[in-house]
N, C-alpha and C positions, 0 to 999 in steps of 0.2 A: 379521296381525302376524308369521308364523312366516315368510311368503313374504317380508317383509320384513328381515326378520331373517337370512335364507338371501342374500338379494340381498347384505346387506353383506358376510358373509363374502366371498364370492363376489369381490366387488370387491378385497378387503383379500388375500385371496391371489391374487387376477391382478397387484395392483400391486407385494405383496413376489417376485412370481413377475419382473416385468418389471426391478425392482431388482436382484436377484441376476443375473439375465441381463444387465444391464448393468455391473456390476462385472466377469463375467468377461472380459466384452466389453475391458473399458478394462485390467484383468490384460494382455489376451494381446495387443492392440495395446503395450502398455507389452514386453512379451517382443518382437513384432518391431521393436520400433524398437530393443530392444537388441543382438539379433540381427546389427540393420543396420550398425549401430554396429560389433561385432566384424567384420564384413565390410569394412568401409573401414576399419579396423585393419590389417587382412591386408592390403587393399591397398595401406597406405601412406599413406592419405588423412586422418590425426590430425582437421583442421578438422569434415570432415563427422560421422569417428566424433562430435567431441563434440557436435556439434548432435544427432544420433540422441541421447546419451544425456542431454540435456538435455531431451528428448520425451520420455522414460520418467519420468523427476522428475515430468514433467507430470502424466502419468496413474498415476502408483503411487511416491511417493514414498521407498516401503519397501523399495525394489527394492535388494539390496545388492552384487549382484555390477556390477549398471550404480555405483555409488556406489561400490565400488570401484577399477572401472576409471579410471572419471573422476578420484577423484583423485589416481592414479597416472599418469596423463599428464601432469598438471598441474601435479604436481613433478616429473618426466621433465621438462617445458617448462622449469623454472624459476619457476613462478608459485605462487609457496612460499604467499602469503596464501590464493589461491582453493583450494590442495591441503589447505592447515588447516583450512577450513571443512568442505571437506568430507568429512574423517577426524574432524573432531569432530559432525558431524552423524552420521556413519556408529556410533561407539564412545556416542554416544547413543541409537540407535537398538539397537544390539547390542552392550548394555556387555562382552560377553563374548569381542569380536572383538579377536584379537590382533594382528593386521598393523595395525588403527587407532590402536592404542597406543603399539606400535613406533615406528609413523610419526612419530607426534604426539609423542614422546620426543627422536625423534629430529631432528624440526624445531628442537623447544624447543630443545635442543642448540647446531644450529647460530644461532638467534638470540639466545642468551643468556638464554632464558626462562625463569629456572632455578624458579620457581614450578610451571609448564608440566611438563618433566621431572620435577620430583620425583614430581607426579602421573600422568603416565601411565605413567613407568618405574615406578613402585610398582604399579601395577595388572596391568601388562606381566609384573612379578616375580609376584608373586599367579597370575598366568593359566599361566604355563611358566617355575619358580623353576631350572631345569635349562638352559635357554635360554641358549649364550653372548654372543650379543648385547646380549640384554634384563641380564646382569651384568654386562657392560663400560659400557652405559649409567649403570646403578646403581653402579656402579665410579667413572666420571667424575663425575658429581654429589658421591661422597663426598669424591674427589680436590678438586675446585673447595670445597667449603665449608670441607677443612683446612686447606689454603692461605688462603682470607678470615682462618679465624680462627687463623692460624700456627701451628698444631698440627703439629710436624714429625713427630711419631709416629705419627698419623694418616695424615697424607701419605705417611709412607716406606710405610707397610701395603698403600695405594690403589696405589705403583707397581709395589709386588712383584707384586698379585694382578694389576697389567697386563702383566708380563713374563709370568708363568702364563697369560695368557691370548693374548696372541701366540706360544708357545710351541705352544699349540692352533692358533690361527688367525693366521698372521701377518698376512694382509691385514685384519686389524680394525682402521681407521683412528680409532675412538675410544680403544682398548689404544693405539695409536702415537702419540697427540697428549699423553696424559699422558707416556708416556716422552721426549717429544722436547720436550715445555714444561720440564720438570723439570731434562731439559738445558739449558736457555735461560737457568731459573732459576740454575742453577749455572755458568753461563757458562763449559760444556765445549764451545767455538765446534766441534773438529775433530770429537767423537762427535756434534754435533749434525748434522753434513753427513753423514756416515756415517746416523744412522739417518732425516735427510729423505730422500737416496739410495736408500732402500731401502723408506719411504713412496712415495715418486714410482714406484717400480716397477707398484705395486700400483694407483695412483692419479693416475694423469699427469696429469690434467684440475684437479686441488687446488690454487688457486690459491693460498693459504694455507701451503702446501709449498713453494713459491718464495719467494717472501717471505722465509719462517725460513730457506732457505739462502741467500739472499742476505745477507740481514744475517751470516747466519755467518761467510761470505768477507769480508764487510766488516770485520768484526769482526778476522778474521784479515791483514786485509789483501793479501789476493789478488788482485792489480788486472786480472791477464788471466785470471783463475777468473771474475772478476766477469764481466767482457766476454761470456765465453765463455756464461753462465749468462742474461746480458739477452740474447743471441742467440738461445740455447734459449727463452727465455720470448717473444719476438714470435713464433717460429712456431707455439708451444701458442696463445698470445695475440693475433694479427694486428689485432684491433681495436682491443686495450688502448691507448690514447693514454699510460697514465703510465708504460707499461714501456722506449717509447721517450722520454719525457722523462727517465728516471731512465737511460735509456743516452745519453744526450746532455751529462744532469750529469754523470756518469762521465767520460765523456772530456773534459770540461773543467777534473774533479778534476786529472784527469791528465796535465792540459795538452796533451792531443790535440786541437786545434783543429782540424787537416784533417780528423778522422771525426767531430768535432762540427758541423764545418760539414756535411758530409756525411749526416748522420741530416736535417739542415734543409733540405738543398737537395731530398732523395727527399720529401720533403712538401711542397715549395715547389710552388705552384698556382698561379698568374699572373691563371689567368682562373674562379679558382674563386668564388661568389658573398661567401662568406668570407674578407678578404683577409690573416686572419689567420695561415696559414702564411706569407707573403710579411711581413706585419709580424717576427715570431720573427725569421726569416731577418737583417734589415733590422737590428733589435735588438743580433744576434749580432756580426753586421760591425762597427757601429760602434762596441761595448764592444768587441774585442776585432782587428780589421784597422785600424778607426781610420776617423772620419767619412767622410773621402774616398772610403774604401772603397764604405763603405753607398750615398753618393750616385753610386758610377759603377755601381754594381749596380742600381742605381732610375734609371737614365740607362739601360742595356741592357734593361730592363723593360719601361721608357714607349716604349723606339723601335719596340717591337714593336706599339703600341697595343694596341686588348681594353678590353672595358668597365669595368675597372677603373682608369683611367688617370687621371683627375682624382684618387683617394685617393692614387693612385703620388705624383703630383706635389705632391700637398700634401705627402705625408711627406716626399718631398725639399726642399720649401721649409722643413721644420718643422727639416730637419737643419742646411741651411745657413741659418740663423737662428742653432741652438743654438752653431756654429760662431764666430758674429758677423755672419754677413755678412747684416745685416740688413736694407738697403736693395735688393741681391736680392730676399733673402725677400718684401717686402714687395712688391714690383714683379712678379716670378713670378705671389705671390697675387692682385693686381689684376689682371696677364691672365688668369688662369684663372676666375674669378669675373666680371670682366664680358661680359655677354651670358649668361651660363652658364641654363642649363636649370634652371626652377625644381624641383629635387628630392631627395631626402633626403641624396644624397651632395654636392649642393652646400650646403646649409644645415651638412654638417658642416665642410665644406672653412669654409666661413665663419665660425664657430666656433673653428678653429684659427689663422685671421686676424684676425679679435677679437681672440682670445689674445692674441698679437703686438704687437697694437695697446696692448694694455693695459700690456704690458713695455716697451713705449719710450715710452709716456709720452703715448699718445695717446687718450685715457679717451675725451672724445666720440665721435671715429668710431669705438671700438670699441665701447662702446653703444648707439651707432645701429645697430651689423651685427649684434648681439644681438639689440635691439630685433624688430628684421623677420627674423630667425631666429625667435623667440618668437610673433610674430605671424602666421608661416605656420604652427609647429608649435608650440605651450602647453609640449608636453611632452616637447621637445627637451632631453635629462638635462642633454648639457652646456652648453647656453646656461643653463637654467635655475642650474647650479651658479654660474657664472661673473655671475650678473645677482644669486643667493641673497647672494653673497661680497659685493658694493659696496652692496645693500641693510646688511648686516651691519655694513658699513665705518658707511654714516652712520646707523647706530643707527635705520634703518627697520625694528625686527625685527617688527614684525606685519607688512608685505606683504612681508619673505623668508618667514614661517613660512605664511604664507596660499601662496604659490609654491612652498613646497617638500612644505607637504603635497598639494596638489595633482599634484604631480611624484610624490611617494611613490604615491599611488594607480595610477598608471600602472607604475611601475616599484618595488613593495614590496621590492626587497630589494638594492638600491643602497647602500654602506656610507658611501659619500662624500654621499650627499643625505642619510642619516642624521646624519652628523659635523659637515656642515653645518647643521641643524635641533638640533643639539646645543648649536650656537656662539650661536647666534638665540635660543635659551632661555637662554644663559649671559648674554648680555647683558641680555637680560628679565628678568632675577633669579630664573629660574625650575630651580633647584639641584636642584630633586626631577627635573623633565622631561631637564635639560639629562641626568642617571647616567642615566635611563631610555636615551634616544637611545643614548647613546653602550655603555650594555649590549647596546640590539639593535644596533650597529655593530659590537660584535666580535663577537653571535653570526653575525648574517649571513656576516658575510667567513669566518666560519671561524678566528676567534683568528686572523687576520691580524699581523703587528708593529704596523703605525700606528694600526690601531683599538685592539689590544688598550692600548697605550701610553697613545693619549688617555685612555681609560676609566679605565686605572691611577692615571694622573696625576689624575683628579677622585674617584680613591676615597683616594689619599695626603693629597690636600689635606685632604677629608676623616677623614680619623683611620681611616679603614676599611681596616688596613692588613694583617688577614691574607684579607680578599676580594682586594686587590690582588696578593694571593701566589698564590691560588686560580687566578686569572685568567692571571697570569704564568707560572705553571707549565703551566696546559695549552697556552697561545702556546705558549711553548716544545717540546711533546712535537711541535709539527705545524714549527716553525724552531729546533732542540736549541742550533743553534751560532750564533744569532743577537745579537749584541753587545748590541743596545740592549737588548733585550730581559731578557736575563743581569745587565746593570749596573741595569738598574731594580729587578731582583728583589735583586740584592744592596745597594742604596739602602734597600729595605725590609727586609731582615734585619738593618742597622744600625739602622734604626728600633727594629726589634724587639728589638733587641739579644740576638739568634739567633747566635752566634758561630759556632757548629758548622756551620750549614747557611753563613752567610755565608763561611767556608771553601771549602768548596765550591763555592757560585759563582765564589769569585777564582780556583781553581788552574783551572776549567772555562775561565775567560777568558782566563787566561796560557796553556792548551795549544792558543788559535784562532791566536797568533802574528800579530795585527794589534797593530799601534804603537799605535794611536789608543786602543784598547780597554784595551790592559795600561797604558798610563799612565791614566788612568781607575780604569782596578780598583788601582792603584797607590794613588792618592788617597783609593779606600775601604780599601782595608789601612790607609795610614795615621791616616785617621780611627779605624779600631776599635781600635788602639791607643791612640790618644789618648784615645779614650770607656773605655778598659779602665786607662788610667794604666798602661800598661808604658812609662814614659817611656824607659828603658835601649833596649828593643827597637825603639822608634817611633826613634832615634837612629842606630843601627845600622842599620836599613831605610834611612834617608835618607839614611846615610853611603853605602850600598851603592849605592844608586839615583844617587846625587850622582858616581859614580865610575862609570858605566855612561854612555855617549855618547848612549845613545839619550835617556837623561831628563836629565842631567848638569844643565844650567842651574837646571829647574825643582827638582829637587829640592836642588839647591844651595840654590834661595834660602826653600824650605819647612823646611832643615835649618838655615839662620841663623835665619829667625823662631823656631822652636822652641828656638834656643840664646839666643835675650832672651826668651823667658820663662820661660829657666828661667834667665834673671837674668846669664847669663854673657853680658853686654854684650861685653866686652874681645873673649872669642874670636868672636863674632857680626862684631866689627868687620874684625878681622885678616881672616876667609876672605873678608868683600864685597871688602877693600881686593885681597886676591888676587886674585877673580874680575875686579875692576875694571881694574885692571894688566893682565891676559890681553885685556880686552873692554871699553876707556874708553868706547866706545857705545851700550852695550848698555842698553836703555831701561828693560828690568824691573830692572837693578842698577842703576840710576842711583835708580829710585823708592824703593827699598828703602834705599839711602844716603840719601835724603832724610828716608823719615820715621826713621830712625835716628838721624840729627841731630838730627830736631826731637824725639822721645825723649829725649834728653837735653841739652834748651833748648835747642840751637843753634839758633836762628831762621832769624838771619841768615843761617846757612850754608845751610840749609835752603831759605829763599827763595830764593839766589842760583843753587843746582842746582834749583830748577824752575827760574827764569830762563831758564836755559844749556836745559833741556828743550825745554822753551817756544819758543826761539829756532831749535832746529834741527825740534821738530815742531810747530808753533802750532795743528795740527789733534789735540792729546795732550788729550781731555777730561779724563782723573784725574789730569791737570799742573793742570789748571784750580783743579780741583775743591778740590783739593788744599792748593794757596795758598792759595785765598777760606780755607779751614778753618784755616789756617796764620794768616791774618790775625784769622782768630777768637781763636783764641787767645790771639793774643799779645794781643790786648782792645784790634784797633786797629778799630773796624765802618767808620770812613771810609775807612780803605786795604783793605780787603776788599771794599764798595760798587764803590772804582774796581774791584780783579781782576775782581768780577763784570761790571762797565762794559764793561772792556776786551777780557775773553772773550764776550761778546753782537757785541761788533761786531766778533770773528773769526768767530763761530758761531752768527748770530743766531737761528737754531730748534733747534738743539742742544735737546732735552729736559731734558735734566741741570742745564745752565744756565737754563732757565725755571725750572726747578721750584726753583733756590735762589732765582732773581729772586722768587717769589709768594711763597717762605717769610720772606725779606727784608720784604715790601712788609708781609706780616702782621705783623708782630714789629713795624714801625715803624708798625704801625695803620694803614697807608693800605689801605683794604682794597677800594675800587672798583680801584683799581691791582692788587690782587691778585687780583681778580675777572678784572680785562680781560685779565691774563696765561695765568689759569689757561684761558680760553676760548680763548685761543692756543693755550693746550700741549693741549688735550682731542683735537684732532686727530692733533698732531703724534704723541703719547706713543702712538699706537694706543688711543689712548679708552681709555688706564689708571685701570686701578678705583680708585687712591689719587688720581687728580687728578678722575675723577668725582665720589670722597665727598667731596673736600677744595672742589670748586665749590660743591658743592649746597650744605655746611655755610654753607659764606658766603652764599649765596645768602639761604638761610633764618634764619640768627641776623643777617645786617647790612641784608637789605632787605624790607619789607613787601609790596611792588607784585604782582600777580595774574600778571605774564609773569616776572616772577624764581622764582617758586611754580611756576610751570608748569613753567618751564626746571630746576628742580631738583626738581621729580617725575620729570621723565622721566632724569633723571640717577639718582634713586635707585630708581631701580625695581630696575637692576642689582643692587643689596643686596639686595632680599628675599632672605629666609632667614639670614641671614649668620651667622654665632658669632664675629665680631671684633666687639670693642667698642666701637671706634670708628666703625665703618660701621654698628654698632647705634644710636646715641646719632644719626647723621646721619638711618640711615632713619627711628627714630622720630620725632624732632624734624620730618623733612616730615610725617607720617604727622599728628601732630600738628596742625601748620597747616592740615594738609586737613581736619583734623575728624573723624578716624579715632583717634577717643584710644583705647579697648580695646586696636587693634592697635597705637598708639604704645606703649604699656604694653608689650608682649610685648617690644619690644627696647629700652626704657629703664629699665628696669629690673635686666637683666643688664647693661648698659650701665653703670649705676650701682655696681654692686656690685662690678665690675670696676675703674671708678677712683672710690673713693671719697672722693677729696681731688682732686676736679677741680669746681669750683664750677659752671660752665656746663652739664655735665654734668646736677649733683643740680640744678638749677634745670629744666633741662628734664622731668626727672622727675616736679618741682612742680609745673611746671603741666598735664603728663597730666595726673596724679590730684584737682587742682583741677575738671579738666574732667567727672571723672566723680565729681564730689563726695563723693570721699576725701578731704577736709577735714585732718583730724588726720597723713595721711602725707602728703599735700602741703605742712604744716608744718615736720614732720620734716626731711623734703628741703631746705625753703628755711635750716632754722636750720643743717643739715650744710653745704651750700652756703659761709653765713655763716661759721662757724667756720672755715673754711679761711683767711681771712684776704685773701684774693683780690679785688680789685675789679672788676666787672662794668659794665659801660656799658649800661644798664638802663632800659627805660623800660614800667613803674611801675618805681622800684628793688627790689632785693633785700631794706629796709627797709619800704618799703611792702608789698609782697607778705605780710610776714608782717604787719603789722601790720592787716592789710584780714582775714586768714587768722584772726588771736588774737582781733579786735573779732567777727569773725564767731561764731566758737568762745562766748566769752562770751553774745554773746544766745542761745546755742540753748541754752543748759544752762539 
């Protein structure tokens, strides 16, 4: 027993003996592989050193001078995330180590990680509270949270102890970022050059120091300071693509075309795989030398041939198209495409002869050159856009949405196959998906203008109008001086009836100096006047504007309407008879005489100046329109009948004119005529949503038949969702016939309550809740109905219905 007893020990210290000796072992292998490591540091060899020190991690993870080293090259490289990791693995391992704290402070810093900083700058303080770096860190942190919370006595404290502290150390670039923000803040543009000047000294590589002096010069308007500063910054910067875009914009602020062309032409590539510097180029020409230009520069291009020469030629066909000269174009693109090599640059060449096709009017064969685009590549963006669009047209929206999500998988972050999958759920009735799209539309692009617009435009519709603001605003911080942009935002400060900021977007619009825009912002000033009742002043702005050449006309004739309603007929009269005198032609003063007339009964005169309209423009729809309404009036419907007659067979698809023909045809009850109309205009109108609810309605209250039900389901599909009441009372009413009464409920019901002296309406109501054997408010409805007085063409009647409703009521009590 003791021999065995002796044998175990025996064992148990050979194997802790063989243990120990292999820890040292894998120690001192971990020591020369970091050895190695510093060896190819010496010699310059960064790659190798990090593989040696990624062997030591291997065998001794605790190792801290290799876990230093490492990740100190690694943000030396710029690879700030793998440097974080491994400074917070290190200050994990030795909470006590200060360079991992620093580090880690100071990373947070730069990425905003102000959580980050708090915490390892407080630790950093803790470890060496005497440290001037580790206080200036602790310094900026205080600075950034008085600022959040506008604490200016705070803040003024944070900048003193940063001048104290450059005072010590002037190269402390965190002491120099609060002084030179503070200046930013205080928009001292000249000290702020001065003390980036003097950062750049210490720190020429801070790309973030250009910047704030650029804008300074900008600020000040220094046009060859600027020049001179985006020259400085491509030699610091050679690779930066935006410091030469933004010295390109430059010289086109400044109307230096010849160095703007010239930054374009030293990037122009011919035969580069990318033929995207040669597009720019192509771009610039013919915004700003003029089409013919671009095309004799894409003629000196292609004679040189190079593998890019079939894109050269399309873009040249694509210019002399845009030109007119379409029957080139068109003829160019068929020599170049037939025979052509089936391959990507030809599927795109055909794509943009499609296009073409599609603008003169030639839909099949440009369908077909789709088609067999699609059919070589599925996932060709722009076939797929252009094939998503004509499904959309004819209200195919499940195989656009099956083809675009498709498309999306391939290509996740396309803004236009988004906008388009936006449009395909608009017409689906699908109002929740349609925000969704069009949110990732503008996140993708990057708050683009036309995504962010779309987006706006379905969050206004919807009432959601300080998201719209939200949205608008950051569009703007990345396009500040962009018109449409500006005028949307201040559309919704009228909304909001924000005066103050609405303010300020108008004098922002007035100082871009485009025509188009300040008439526009013109027409919101005068709205918020008019929303404010400063009549006096909304007077005087019009007078003003009426006397300015640039708006004269229009607001001339916006300062007459505003003088009839404020009653003063006489002088309303006098200034048109003026305007008329100066401009007997003039088509807007000739309308505005008209309905002035008929304002004060002149009919006759009234007819007789559309007439004379009429006669010199027969293609004047609000002439048309106008009369037929004129003729209402006067309570003649047979001489209105003909106007309408007689304008159908100037304008027989005219929209305008359909849609009073169907409203006519309703009114005199013929309502299959109003049917076969409105099937006419559903095309014409762009598949407008008030002639889809106004089909389906009929559809469904005047015919029973299984293909009228069909045809006006898929009409009202587009309503899901809806808060109008009227397209509520349609979608429920089908929702209804389908046998979906719960969900008819959810929109007949608001529906209801919205007109509640509309009898066809509360009947339809009736019979949802009939369906779900709510008995007693199916009653209700049909007796509210009744009371209205209204007769209904009914079949049970409106009499029956309740009376089948009361007999019923009775047996069950």
């Amino acid at each position: 027993m003791y021999l065995l007893a002796s044998n175990r020990l025996a064992i148990v210290f050979l194997t802790l003996s063989l243990v120990l000796s292999a820890c040292d072992s894998a120690e001192e292998r971990a020591e020369a592989h970091f050895q190695a490591g510093l060896a190819h540091l010496e010699a310059g060899d960064v790659q190798r050193a990090l593989v040696e020190f990624k062997n030591v991690f291997k065998l001794n993870g605790q190792h801290k001078e290799a876990r230093l080293t490492f990740a100190r090259l690694e943000r030396d490289r710029g690879n700030i995330p793998v440097a974080y990791r491994q400074y917070l693995l290190l200050v994990e391992q030795y909470p006590d180590n200060l360079e991992g704290h620093r580090a880690l402070a100071e990373m947070a810093l730069e990425t905003a990680s102000w959580e980050d900083l708090r915490r390892h700058a407080g630790v950093a303080k803790d470890l060496a509270p005497d440290d001037i770096e580790i206080k200036s860190l602790n310094n900026t942190l205080a600075y950034t949270e008085a600022v959040k919370a506008n604490n200016a006595v705070e803040a003024n404290l944070t900048i003193d102890a940063a001048h104290e502290i450059l005072n010590e150390r002037p190269d402390l670039m965190t002491a120099r970022q609060i002084v030179i923000d503070d200046l930013v803040r205080s928009k001292d543009w000249a000290a702020v050059l001065g003390e980036t000047d003097t950062a750049l000294g210490f720190a020429p590589q801070q790309g973030n120091l250009y910047a704030i002096k650029l804008r300074a010069l900008q600020e000040l308007q220094e046009p060859e300071e600027i020049e001179k500063q985006l020259m400085q910054m491509l030699q610091v910067f050679p690779e930066d693509t935006s410091v030469q875009q933004t010295l390109f914009e430059h010289y086109v602020d400044q109307n230096n075309l010849d160095a703007a062309e010239g930054v374009l032409r030293d990037k122009a590539e011919p035969e580069a795989q990318d033929s995207f510097s040669i597009q720019r180029l192509i771009a610039f020409l013919a915004e700003h030398r003029g089409t013919d230009a671009a095309i004799a520069e894409l003629d000196g291009i292609i004679a040189t041939g190079g593998i890019n020469t079939p894109r050269f030629k399309t873009m040249r066909s694509a210019l002399k198209f845009q030109l007119g000269d379409t029957q080139t174009a068109l003829g160019e693109m068929r020599e170049l495409l037939e025979g052509a090599e089936r391959t990507t640059q030809t599927r795109e060449s055909e794509v943009e002869f499609a296009r073409m096709l599609l603008i003169v009017g030639e839909p099949a064969e440009g369908r077909a050159v789709i088609e067999q685009v699609l059919t070589e590549d599925p996932t060709q963006a722009e076939a797929v856009k252009l094939k998503a669009a004509w499904l959309i047209e004819k209200d195919k929206t499940g195989d656009a949405i099956v083809l675009l999500r498709e498309a999306l998988h391939q290509t996740p972050r396309d803004s236009r196959l988004m906008t388009l999958m936006a449009h395909a759920h608009e017409r689906n009735g699908d109002q929740e998906l349609m925000g969704e799209m069009l949110a990732l539309a503008t996140e993708v692009s990057q708050s683009a203008p036309e995504e962010t617009l779309n987006y706006a435009q379905h969050l206004i519709t919807g009432g959601d109008l300080e998201i719209a603001e939200r949205i608008l605003i950051d569009a703007l911080k990345q396009n500040p001086e962009n018109p449409e942009l500006l005028l949307a935002l201040g559309g919704v400060y009228l909304n909001l009836q924000n005066w103050e900021r609405l303010e300020v977007v108008l004098n922002t619009v007035r100082d871009l100096d485009e025509p188009d825009a300040l008439r526009r912002s013109n027409e919101l000033r005068a709205q918020m006047l008019s929303t404010q009742e400063r009549k006096d002043e909304l007077a005087a702005f019009l007078e003003e504007l009426a006397n300015d050449p640039e708006f004269g006309l229009s607001a001339d004739i916006a300062l007459i309407r505003l003088m009839l309603t404020q009653g003063d007929v006489t002088g309303a009269t006098e200034r048109l008879d003026e305007l008329l005198a100066e401009d007997p032609d003039s088509l807007n003063l000739r309308f505005v005489k008209a309905r002035v007339l008929t304002g004060e009964g002149k009919f006759d005169e009234a007819a007789q100046l559309y007439r004379a309209i009429l006669k010199d423009r027969p293609d004047a729809i609000r002439a048309w329109t106008t009369l037929f309404s004129l003729e209402i009036q006067r309570e003649q419907p047979e001489q209105a009948r003909a106007v309408l007659k007689e304008a159908l067979a100037t304008l027989p698809e005219n929209p305008d004119l359909l849609m009073l023909l169907a409203a006519e045809h309703e009114r005199a009850g013929e309502l299959d005529q109003a049917i076969a109309v409105y099937e006419k205009l559903y095309p014409l109108s762009n598949r407008s949503l008030v002639v889809a609810n106004n089909l389906a309605s009929l559809l469904t209250t005047h015919r029973s038949d299984d293909e009228s039900l069909q045809q006006a389901q898929h009409l009202a599909r587009r309503l899901r969702g809806t808060r109008i009441p009227t397209y509520q009372d349609t979608y429920g009413w089908v929702a209804y016939r389908l046998g979906r009464y719960e969900e008819a409920l959810i929109y007949l019901e608001p529906a209801a309550r919205a007109f509640p002296d509309q009898p066809l309406v509360l009947y339809h109501l009736g019979k949802a809740y009939a369906a779900v054997d709510r008995k007693e408010d199916a009653l209700r409805a049909y007796q509210a109905a009744q009371k209205t007085g209204v007769a209904l063409n009914l079949s049970p009647t409106l009499e029956e219905e309740i009376e089948q409703l009361s007999a019923a009521n009775i047996a069950g009590q």
